[in-house]
MIGUKE-187024 format. One record per residue (C-alpha): x, y, z. Coordinates in nm, 3 decimals. Layout:
N
+---------+---------+---------+
|       x |       y |       z |
+---------+---------+---------+
|       X |       Y |       Z |
...
+---------+---------+---------+
END
This chain:
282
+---------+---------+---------+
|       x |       y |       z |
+---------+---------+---------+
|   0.479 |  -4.219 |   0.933 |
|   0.483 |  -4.228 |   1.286 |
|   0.616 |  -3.886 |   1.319 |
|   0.341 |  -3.765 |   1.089 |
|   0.075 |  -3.940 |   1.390 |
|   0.194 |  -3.691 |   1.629 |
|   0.068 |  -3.385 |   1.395 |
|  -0.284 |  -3.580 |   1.227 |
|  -0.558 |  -3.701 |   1.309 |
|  -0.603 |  -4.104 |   1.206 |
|  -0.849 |  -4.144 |   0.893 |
|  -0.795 |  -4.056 |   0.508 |
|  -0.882 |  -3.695 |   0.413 |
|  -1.284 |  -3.631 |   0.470 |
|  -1.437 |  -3.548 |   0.071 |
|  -1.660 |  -3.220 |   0.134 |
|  -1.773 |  -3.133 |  -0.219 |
|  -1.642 |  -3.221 |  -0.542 |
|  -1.711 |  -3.125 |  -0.940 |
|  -1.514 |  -2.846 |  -0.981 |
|  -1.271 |  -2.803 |  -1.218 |
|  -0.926 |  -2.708 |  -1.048 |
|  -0.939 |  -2.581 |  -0.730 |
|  -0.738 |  -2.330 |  -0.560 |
|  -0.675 |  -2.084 |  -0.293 |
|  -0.824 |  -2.185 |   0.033 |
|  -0.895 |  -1.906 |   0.265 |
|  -1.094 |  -1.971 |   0.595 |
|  -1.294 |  -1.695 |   0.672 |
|  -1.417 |  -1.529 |   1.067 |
|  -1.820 |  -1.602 |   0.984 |
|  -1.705 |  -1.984 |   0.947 |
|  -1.701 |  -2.003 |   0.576 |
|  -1.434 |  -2.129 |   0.337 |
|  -1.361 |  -1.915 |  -0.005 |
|  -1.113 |  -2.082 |  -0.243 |
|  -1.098 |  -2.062 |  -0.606 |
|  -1.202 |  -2.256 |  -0.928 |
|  -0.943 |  -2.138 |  -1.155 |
|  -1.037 |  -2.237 |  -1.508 |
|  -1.402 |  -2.220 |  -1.384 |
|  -1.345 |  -1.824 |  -1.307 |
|  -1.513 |  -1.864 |  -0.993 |
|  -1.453 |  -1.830 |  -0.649 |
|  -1.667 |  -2.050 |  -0.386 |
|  -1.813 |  -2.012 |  -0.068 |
|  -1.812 |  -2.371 |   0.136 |
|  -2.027 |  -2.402 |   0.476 |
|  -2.086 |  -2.706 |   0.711 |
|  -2.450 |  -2.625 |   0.599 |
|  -2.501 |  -2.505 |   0.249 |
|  -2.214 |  -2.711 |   0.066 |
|  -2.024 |  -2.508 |  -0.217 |
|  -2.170 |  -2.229 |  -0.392 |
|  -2.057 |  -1.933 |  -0.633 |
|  -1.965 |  -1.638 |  -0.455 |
|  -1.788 |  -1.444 |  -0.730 |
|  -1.797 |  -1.503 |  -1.132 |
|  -1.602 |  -1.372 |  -1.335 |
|  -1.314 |  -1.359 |  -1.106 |
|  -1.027 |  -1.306 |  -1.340 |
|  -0.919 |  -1.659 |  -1.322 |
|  -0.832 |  -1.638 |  -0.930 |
|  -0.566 |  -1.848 |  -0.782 |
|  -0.442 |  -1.760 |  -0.441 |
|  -0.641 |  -1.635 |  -0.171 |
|  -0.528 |  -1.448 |   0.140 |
|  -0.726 |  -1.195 |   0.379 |
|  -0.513 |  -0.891 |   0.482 |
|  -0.490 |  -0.716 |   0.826 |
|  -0.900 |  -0.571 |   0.798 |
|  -0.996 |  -0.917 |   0.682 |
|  -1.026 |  -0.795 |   0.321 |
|  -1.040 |  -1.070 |  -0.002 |
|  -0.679 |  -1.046 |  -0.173 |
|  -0.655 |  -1.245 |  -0.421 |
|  -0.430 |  -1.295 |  -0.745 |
|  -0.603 |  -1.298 |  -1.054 |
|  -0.418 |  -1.525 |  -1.372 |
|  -0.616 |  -1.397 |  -1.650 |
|  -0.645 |  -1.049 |  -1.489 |
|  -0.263 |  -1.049 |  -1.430 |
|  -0.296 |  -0.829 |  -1.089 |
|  -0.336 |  -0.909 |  -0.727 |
|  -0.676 |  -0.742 |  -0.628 |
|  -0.853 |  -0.635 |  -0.278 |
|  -1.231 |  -0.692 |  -0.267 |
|  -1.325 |  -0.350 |  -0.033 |
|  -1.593 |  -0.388 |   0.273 |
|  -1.886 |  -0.210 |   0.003 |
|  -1.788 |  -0.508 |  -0.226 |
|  -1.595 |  -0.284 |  -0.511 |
|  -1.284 |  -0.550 |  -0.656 |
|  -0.945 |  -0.353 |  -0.710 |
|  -0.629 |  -0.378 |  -0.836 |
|  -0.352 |  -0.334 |  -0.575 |
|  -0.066 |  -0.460 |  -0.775 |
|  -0.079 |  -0.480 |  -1.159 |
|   0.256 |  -0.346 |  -1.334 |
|   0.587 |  -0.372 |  -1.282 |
|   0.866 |  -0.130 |  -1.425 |
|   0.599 |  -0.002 |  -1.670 |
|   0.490 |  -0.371 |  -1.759 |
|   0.203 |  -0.604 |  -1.682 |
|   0.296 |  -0.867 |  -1.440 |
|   0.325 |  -1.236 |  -1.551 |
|   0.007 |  -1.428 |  -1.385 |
|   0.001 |  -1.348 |  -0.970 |
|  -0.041 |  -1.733 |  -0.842 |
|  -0.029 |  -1.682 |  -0.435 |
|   0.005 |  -1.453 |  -0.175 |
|   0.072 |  -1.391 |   0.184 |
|   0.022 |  -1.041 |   0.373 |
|   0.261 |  -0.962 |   0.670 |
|   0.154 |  -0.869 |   0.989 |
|   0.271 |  -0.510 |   0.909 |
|   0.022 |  -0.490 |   0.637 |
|   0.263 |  -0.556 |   0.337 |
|   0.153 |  -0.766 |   0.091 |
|   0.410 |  -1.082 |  -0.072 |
|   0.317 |  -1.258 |  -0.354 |
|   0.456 |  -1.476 |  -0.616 |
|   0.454 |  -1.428 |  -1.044 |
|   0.521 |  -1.737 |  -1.251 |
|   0.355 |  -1.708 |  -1.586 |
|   0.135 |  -2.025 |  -1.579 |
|  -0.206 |  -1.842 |  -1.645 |
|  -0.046 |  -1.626 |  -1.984 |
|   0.094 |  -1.764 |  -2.321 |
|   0.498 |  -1.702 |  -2.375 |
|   0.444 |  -1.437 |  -2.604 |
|   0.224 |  -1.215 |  -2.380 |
|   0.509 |  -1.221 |  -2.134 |
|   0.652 |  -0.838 |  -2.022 |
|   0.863 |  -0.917 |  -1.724 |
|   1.198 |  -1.075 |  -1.765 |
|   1.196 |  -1.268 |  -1.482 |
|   0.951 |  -1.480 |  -1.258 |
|   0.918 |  -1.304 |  -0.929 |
|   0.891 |  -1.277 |  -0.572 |
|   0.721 |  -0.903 |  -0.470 |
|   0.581 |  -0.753 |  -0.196 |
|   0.288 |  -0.423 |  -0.189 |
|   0.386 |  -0.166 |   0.001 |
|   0.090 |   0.065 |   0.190 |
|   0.125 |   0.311 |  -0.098 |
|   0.097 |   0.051 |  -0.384 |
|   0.460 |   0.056 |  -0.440 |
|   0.596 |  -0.270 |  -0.582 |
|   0.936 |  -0.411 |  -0.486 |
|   1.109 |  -0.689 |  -0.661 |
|   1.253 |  -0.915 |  -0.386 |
|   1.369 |  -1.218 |  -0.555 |
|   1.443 |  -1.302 |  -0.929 |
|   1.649 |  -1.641 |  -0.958 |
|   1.328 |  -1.839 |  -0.949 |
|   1.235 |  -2.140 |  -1.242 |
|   0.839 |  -2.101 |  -1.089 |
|   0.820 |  -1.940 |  -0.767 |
|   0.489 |  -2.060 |  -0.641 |
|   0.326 |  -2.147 |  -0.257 |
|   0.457 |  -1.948 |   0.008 |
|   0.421 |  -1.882 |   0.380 |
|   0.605 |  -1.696 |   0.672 |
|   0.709 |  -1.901 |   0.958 |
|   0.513 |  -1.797 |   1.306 |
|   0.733 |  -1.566 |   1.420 |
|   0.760 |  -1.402 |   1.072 |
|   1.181 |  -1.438 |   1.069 |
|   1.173 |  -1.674 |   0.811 |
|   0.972 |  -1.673 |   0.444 |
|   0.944 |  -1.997 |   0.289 |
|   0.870 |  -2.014 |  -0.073 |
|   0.837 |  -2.342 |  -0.336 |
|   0.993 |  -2.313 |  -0.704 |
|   0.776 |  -2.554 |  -0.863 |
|   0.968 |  -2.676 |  -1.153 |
|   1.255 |  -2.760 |  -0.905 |
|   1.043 |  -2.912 |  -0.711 |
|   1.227 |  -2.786 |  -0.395 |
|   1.142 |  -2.512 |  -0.120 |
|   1.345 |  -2.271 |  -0.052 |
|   1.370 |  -2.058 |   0.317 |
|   1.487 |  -1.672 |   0.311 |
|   1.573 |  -1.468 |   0.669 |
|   1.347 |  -1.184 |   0.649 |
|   1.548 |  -0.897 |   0.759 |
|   1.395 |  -0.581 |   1.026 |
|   1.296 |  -0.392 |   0.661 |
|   1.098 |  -0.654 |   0.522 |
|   1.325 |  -0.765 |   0.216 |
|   1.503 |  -1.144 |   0.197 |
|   1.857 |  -1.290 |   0.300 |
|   2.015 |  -1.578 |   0.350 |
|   1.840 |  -1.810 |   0.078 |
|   1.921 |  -2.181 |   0.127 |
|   1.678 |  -2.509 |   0.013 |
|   1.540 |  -2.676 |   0.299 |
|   1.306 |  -2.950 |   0.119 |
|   1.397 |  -3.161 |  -0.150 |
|   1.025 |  -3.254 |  -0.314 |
|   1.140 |  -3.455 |  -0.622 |
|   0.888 |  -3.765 |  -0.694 |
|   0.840 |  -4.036 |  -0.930 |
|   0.474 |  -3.922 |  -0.911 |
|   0.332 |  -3.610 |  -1.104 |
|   0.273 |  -3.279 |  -0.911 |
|   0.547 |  -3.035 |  -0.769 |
|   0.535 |  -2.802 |  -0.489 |
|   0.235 |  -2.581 |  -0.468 |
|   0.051 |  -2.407 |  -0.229 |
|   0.178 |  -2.409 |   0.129 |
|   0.031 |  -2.314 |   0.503 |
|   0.240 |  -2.381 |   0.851 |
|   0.105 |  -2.439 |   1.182 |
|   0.176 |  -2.271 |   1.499 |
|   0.470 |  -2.500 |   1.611 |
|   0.647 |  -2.390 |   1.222 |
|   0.604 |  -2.716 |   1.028 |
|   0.529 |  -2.684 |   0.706 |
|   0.270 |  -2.849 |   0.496 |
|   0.315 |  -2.830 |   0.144 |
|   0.145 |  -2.975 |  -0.139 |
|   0.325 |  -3.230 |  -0.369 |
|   0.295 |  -3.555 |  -0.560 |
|   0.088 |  -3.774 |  -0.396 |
|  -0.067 |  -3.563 |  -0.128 |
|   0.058 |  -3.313 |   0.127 |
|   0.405 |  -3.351 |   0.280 |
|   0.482 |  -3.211 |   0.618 |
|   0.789 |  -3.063 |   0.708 |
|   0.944 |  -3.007 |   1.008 |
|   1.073 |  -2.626 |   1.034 |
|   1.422 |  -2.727 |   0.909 |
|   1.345 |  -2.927 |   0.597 |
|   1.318 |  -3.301 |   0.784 |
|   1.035 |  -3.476 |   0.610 |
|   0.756 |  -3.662 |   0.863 |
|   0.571 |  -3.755 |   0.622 |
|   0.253 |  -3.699 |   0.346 |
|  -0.065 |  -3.732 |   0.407 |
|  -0.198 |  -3.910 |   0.067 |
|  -0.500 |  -3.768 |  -0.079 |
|  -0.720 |  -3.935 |  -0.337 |
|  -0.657 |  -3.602 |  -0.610 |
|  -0.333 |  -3.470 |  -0.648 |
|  -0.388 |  -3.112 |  -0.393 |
|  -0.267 |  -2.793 |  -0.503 |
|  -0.334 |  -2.557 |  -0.201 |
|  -0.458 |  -2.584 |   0.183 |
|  -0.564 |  -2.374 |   0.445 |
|  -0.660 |  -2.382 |   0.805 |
|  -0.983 |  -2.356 |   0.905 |
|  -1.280 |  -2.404 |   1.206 |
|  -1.256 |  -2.220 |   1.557 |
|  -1.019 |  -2.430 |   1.638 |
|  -0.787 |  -2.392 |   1.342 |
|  -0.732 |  -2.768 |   1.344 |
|  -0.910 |  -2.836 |   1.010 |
|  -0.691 |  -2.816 |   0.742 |
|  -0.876 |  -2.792 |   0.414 |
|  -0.710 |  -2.883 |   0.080 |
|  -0.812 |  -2.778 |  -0.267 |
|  -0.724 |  -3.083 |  -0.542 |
|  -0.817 |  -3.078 |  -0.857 |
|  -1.197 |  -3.123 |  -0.861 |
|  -1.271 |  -3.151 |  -0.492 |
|  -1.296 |  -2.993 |  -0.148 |
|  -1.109 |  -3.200 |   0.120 |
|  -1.026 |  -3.153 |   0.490 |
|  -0.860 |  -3.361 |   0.722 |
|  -0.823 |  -3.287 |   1.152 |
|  -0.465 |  -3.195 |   1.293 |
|  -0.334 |  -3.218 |   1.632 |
|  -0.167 |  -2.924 |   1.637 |
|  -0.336 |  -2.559 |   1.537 |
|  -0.270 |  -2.377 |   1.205 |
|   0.003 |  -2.059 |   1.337 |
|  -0.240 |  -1.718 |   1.373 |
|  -0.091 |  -1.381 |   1.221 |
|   0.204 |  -1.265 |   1.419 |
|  -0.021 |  -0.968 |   1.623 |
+---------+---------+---------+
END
């Protein structure tokens, strides 16, 4: 725990709003606002210091993840709609990513876009029933410019959170199920070597690996059983910072990108690091 003092602020995580029904997909926004998702809800909120929580989008299809992309556009992936969509600057919601070899994708869960532009996200099928299944595997993709989709990866139980490291020369993504991340080299062309498992996550507790965000010095915060576990960039484990609902995402947030906000289950929470959440690679 000590090590974990060096990277949080001292206090228990600060309850901002609460009632939901599981939340999701923390994205901090440039006008100081917080989107992240209600997933069963089919809603996506908008949390100020101000004005609290309110509906910014309904229906959404069932959004999970949240990202913004280079222009600062909403990318989000839809369970129910099975696609990752971009919400345009005149407000219009497309798909960007839907099909796959010439069949709808599983049930997008998160997502991460490059500093080149390209979008990565992951497909586990948690938001579909086994029968309305049409890929054979659960997936790690990325978007090219041109809507193009590549397969990356395909040995994944539940490939789930995932984040690049600062300098974008390493992707780290969680199989849930395995409760374990996993860290791939990301080659000059964008695609994946080198796979090894860097963090063992296994718990008496419920919850697996989930969502994920890193901060500028590469340690990784990941949500798990009993709260958020931090990571140093190699795997060694500082310590979790306990939360009172089991969390399934967090993001970065304020000017200072030293909030980090965390979705769990029916509430908003943030808590203050010492260390700033890593900006896009420019």
């Amino acid at each position: 725990l000590m090590k974990l003092n060096n990277l949080i602020e001292q206090g228990n995580p600060e309850k901002l709003a609460g009632d939901f029904q599981f939340t999701e997909g923390p994205i901090w926004q440039a006008d100081g606002s917080l989107l992240f998702s209600d997933i069963p809800a089919n809603r996506i909120y908008r949390w100020t210091p101000d004005g609290g929580a309110q509906v910014w989008r309904e229906p959404t299809g069932n959004s999970n993840g949240l990202t913004l992309d280079r222009e600062g556009r909403l990318i989000a992936c839809e369970h129910s709609g099975r696609r990752v969509s971009r919400t345009e600057e005149d407000g219009s919601v497309a798909a960007i990513a839907s099909r796959f070899n010439g069949g709808k994708l599983n049930s997008p869960n998160d997502v991460v876009v490059k500093s080149d532009g390209i979008v990565y996200f992951t497909d586990p099928p948690y938001g579909i029933k086994p029968e309305e299944r049409e890929q054979p595997v659960n997936g790690v993709y990325r978007i090219f410019k041109d809507g193009t989709l590549d397969l990356l990866v395909e040995d994944f139980d539940r490939p789930n959170g995932l984040a690049f490291s600062p300098d974008e020369s390493i992707l780290y993504i969680d199989d849930s199920p395995r409760r374990h991340v996993r860290a791939f080299n990301v080659r000059p062309d964008g695609t994946l070597t080198n796979s090894r498992i860097i963090a063992d996550m296994d718990h008496p507790q419920p919850g697996s690996p989930d969502g994920m965000k890193i901060d500028e010095e590469g340690h990784l915060y990941v949500t798990g059983a009993t709260g958020v576990w931090v990571f140093e960039p190699d795997g060694e484990l500082l310590g979790v910072v306990v939360t009172p609902e089991r969390p399934a995402n967090c993001a970065w947030g304020d000017d200072d990108r030293k909030s980090l906000y965390i979705t769990a289950q029916t509430s908003l929470y943030r808590v203050r690091t010492k260390v700033a959440g890593a900006k896009r690679k420019a």
